[in-house]
C-alpha positions, -999 to 999 in steps of 0.1 A, spaced: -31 -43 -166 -8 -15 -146 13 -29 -119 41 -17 -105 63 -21 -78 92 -7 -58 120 -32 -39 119 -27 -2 154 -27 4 150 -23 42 117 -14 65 104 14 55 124 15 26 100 26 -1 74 46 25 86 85 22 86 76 -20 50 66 -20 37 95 5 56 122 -13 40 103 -43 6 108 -29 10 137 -19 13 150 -50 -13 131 -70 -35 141 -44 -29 182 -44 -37 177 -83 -68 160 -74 -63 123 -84 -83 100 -65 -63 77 -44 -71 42 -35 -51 21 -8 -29 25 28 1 39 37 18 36 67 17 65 96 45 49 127 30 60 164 51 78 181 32 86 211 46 71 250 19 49 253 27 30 222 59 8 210 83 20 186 72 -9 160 36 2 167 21 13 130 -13 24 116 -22 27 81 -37 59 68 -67 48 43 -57 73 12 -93 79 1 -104 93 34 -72 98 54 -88 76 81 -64 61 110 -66 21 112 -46 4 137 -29 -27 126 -8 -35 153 -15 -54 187 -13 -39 218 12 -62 235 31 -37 259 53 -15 253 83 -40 263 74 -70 241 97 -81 216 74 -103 194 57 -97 161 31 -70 163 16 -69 133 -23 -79 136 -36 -100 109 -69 -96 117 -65 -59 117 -49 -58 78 -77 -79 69 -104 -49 80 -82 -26 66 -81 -44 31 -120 -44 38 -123 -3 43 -101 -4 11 -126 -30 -8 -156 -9 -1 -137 25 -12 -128 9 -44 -165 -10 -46 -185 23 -41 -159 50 -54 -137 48 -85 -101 53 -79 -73 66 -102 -44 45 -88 -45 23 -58 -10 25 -38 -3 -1 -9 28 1 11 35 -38 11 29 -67 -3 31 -88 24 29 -122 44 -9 -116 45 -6 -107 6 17 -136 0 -7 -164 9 -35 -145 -8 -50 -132 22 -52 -91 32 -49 -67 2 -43 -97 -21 -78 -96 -36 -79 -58 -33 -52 -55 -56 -69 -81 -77 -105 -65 -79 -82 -30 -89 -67 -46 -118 -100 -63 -126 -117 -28 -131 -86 -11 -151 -72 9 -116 -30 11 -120 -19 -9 -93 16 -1 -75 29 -15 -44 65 -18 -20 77 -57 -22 104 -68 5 132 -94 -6 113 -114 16 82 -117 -2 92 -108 -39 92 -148 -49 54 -150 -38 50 -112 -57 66 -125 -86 44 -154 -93 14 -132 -84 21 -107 -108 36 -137 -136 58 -112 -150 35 -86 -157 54 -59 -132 70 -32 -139 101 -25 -112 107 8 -105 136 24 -87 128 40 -49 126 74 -66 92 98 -69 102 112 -101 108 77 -116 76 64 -100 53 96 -111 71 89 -147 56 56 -144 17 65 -128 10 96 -150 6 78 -183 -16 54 -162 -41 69 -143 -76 66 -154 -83 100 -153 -68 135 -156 -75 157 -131 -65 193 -124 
């Protein structure tokens, strides 16, 4: 088993680590597994507004609720990470995957719900597994992963010195 994670020091801590990450894995023609985060920026939408850019096939999914653009409450959909985890299932189900990546584990994560059993069913079948965990939710992380976690620093060199010896496959 091949799980790793990187501290989320602060929001969005860890998200320029693990796109510069993919990125790269992806030009040399690794097959990528799991969502990264994409903030909106557009004037209809809120600042906090966020979708999550499926890494296999760079589709768009919403996970935030539309609750105008001067509301102050939580915006995160859980309803909407739980499809997401879904489109991420069924990649992983019908398309093998050399590392699965997910910005967060989560609230939704925490109590076992949202990517939770995506990150399971990875591990299950042998995919490296490496994630962002928040101070917040690195208790519930930590008894999830029972001490088989690897912490890495919030640095893409350190983290592709981790992934490389990992991935399932060598590509070009």
């Amino acid at each position: 088993m091949h799980l790793a994670f990187i501290p989320a020091t602060s929001r969005g801590a860890v998200d320029d680590t693990l796109r510069a990450v993919a990125a790269e894995l992806a030009a040399k023609g690794h097959r990528l597994a799991g969502v990264l985060p994409e903030p909106c920026h557009t004037p209809d939408r809120h600042p906090c507004d966020m979708d999550l850019i499926d890494l296999a096939t760079d589709a768009r999914l919403n996970i935030a609720q539309k609750l105008g653009r001067h509301s102050t409450g939580c915006r995160l959909d859980s309803a909407a990470i739980e499809a997401a985890a879904m489109v991420v299932a069924r990649g992983l189900a019908t398309a093998p995957a050399d590392l699965l990546m997910l910005n967060r584990f989560g609230k939704q994560e925490a109590t076992g719900h949202g990517f939770h059993p995506v990150i399971v069913a990875a591990l299950e079948r042998g995919v490296p597994v490496l994630l962002g965990v928040n101070t917040l939710n690195r208790p519930a992380f930590e008894e999830f992963a029972a001490g088989l976690a690897v912490e890495l620093p919030d640095d893409p060199r350190a983290v592709r010195d981790w992934i490389v010896p990992h991935l399932t496959r060598n590509a070009a």
